[in-house]
N, C-alpha and C positions, 0 to 999 in steps of 0.2 A: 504494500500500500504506500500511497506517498506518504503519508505521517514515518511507516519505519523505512522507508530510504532515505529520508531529508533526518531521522533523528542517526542513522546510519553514517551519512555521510557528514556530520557532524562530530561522530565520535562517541558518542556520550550515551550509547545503549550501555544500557547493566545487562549483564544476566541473572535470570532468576528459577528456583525452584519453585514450580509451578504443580501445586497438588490438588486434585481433578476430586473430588467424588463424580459416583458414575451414577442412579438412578435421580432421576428429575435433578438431574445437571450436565449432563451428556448425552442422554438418551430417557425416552418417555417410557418408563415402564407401568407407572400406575395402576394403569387398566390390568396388566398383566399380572401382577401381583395380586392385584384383588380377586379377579377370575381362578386364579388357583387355587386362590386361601379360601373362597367360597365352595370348589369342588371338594378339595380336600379334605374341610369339616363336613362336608354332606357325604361322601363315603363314607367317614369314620362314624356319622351319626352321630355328630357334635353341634349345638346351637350355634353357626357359624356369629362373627363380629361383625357391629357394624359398620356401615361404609364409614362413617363417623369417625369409628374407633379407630377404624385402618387408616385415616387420613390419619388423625390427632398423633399416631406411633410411626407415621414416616419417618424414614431414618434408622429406624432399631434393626438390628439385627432379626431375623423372620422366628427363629427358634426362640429367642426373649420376650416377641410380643405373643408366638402361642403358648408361650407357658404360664403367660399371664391371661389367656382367655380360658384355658384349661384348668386352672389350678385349682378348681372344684374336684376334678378328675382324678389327680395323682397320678399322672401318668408316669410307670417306671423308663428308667432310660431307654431300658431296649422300644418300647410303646413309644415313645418320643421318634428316639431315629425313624421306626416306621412309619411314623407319621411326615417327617421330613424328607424324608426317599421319595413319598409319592407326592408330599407338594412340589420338590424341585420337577419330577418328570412330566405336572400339568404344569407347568414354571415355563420349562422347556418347548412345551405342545407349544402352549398358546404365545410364548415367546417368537416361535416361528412363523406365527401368522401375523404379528400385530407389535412385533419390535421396530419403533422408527428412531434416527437419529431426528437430532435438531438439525434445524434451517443454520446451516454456515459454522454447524460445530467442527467439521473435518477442514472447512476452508480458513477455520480461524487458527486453529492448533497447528497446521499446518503452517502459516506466517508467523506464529510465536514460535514455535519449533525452528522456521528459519532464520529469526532474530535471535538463536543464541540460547534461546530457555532452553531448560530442561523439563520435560511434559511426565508427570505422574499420576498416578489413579488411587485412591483409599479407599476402600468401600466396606460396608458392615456386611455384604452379600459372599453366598459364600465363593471362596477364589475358582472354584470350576465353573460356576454361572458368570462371573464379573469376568471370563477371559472368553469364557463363547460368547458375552453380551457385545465385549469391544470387540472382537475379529468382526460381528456381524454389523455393526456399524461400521464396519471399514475404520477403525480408530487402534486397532492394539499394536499396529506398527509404530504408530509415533510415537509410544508410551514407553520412557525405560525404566520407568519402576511402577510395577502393579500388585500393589498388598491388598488381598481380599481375607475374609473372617479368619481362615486357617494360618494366615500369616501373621500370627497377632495373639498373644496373652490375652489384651485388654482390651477391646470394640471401643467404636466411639463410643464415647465423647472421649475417651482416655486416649491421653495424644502417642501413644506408644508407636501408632501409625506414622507417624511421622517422623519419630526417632526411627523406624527402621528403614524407612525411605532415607534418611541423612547417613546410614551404615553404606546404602549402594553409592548416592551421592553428596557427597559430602557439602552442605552451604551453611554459611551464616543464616542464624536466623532471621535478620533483616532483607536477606535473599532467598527468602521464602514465604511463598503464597498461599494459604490453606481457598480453596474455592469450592462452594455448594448451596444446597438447597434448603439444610435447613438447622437447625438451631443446633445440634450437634458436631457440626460441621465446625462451626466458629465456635461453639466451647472447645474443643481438642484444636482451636488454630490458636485462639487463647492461652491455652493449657500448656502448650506448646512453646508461648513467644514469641510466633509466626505470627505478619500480616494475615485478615481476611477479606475476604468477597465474598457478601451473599447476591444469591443472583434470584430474580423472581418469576424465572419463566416453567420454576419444577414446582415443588410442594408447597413454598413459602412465602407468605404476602412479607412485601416491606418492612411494615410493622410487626410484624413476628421476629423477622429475622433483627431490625433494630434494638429487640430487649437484649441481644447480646453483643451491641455496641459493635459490628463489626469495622474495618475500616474505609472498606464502601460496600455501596450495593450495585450490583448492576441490571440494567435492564434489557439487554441485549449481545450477543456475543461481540458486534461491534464497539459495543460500549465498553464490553469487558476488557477486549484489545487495549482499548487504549486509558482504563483506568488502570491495567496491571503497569502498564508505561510509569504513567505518573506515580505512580506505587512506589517502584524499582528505582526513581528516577528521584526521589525522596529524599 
């Protein structure tokens, strides 16, 4: 774009560690999630949650939020995994029909990737879903670092994601970016010492995302370009 050739040929690009969460901030899964979590408590014959609920726990990890719709039940661990085997495999169905990226997510990472960032992904999902989500949005090549649930002691909000992302690439923390959808995203970019972005085109109105002070918000991936600039540029 002209803004990073003219800040190019001035000199004066930073780079930065750039850390992505991936559903409703790189790709729309929503609908897809909900769709599975609704099949999979109607198989097991479980009072499925509501859309409500499912919004209100965007973000959690999928196993933390059914074990909190569950926990009348007692489900023992082995009961648990089965129950998560078959919601990943309607995850995966209805992921193949109804997974889209965002409008200019591949064309923006793409010019921040060629500005010099370094492009990473955190996600609460677990890491075999979060690496067939990115190939399928044409996005896991420009990713060099992708820590999903199994890569991780601590889930969000616990910033441990990000210290393991800092093991592969090493940055200051002022040279890095936590970026997402929604309030847990910026407590672990917080948590951390990391700038954040919240962005409002996934799960999270403005004013949700504001109770945790990030250090912008963006509205668009164009916008985001060029607030991660000024960010970096600090």
């Amino acid at each position: 774009s002209a803004s990073g050739s003219y800040l190019r040929s001035k000199g004066r690009w930073k780079m930065g560690l750039l850390l992505f969460d991936f559903d409703g901030t790189l790709a729309e899964t929503c609908k897809i999630s909900e769709m599975a979590t609704m099949d999979t408590f109607e198989q097991f014959g479980y009072p499925a949650p509501t859309l409500e609920q499912l919004r209100e726990d965007r973000g959690k990890p999928h196993f933390v939020k059914f074990t909190g719709y569950l926990k009348q039940y007692a489900l023992s661990p082995v009961e648990m995994d089965k129950l998560m085997e078959v919601f990943w495999d309607k995850y995966e169905k209805y992921e193949n029909m109804l997974l889209e990226p965002y409008d200019l997510s591949r064309e923006s990472l793409m010019e921040l990737k060629g500005n010099g960032h370094h492009l990473g992904v955190i996600s609460n999902k677990a890491t075999k879903a979060l690496l067939r989500s990115l190939a399928a949005v044409d996005l896991l090549d420009l990713m060099e670092v992708v820590i999903g649930l199994e890569n991780m002691d601590q889930h969000k909000p616990n910033p441990e994601g990000i210290f393991t992302a800092w093991e592969k690439i090493p940055m200051a923390k002022e040279e890095t970016v936590m970026i997402g959808d929604t309030i847990y995203d910026m407590q672990m970019g917080k948590m951390a010492g990391v700038k954040t972005v919240g962005i409002t085109w996934g799960g999270s109105s403005a004013q949700t995302l504001r109770t945790e002070n990030p250090n912008r918000i963006a509205n668009s991936f164009v916008e985001l370009e060029i607030i991660l600039t000024s960010l970096l540029d600090a």
